[in-house]
N, C-alpha and C positions, 0 to 999 in steps of 0.2 A: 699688426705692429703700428702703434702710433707716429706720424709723423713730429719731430718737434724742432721749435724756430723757424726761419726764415717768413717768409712772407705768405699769407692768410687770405682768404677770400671772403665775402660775405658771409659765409655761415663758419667761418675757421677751419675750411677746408682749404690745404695746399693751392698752390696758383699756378698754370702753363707760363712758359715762356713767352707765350705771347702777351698774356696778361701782365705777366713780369717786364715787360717790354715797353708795353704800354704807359703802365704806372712810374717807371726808371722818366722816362721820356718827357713826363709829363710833370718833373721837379724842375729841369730846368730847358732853356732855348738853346735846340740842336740850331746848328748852322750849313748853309750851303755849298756848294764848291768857291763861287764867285765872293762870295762873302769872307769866307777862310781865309781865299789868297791876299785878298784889301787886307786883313787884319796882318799877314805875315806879313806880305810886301810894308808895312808901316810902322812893323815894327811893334806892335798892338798885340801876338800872338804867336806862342808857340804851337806849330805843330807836331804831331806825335804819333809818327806810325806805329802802329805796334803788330801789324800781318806778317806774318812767318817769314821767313828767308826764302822759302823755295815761292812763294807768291811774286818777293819785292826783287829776286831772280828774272822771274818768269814778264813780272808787268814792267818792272823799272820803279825808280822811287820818285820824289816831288824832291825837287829843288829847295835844300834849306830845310827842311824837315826831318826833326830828330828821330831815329829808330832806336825805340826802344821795345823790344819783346815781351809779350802781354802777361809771361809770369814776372818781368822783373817790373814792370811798369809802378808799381808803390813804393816801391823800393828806391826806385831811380828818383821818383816825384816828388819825395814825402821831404819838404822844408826843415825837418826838424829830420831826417833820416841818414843813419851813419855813412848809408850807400849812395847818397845822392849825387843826383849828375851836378854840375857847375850851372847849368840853364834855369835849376830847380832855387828860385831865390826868394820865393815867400807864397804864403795861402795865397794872396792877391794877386800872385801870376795870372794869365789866361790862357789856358792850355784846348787848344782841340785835337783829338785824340780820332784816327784815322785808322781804319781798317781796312778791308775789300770790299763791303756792301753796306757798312752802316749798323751791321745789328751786334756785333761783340765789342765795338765802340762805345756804344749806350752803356755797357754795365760796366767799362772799365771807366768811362766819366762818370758811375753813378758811386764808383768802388775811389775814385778822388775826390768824389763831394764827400765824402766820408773823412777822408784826412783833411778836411777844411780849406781844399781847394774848391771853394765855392763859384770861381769861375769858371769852372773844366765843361767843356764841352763837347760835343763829336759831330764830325764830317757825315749830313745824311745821305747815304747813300755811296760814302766811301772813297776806296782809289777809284773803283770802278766813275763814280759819279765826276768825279775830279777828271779823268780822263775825258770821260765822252764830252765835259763840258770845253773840251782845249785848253788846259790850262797845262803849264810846263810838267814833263818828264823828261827823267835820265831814262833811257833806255837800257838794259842790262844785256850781258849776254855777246 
């Protein structure tokens, strides 16, 4: 059965996720824990969790950081979108989109550079990363 669309590899053979990951990664500048926070604390940058309920449960959330759940996440983003949250105020926003480790962050900043938010970007390495580096949480629970 023929595969068809999505993303190609050198001879037009389908591509792993890891290759898909790499090439996502590789459009635009993922950002740091410490870098994220400068940008929120300044007012510079929205962030955007988008890790399940029972994770942001489990770990607690980041202070000021909008949750928005990874299927509605376009939805909520999209400038021109009937569903849109109030934060969502044009392509030019800056959005870093935050997950638990950094690798489902990438496709959902790569699935907003799609709706011409060409500044979207993602947390490397996540809440996880954001914690261990000290920066604030609410704790849940």
């Amino acid at each position: 059965m023929a595969v068809s669309g999505g993303e190609r590899g050198e001879r037009g053979e389908p591509v792993g996720i890891d290759q898909l990951l790499e090439r996502v990664r590789a459009r635009y500048q993922r950002v740091g824990p410490r870098e994220a926070y400068a940008a929120q604390q300044a007012g510079e940058a929205l962030l955007v969790d988008i890790r399940y309920a029972a994770l942001r449960e489990r770990d607690g959330l980041i202070p000021g950081a909008l949750v928005v759940e990874r299927n509605e996440l376009e939805w909520r983003l999209d400038p021109w979108g009937s569903h849109r949250l109030p934060e969502a105020t044009g392509h030019e926003l800056r959005v870093v989109v935050l997950c638990n480790e950094g690798y489902a962050s990438s496709l959902a900043a790569e699935s907003l550079h799609r709706l011409g938010l060409h500044r979207a970007t993602d947390l490397v390495g996540g809440f996880q990363a954001w914690r261990a580096a000290g920066l604030p949480v609410v704790e849940r629970g």
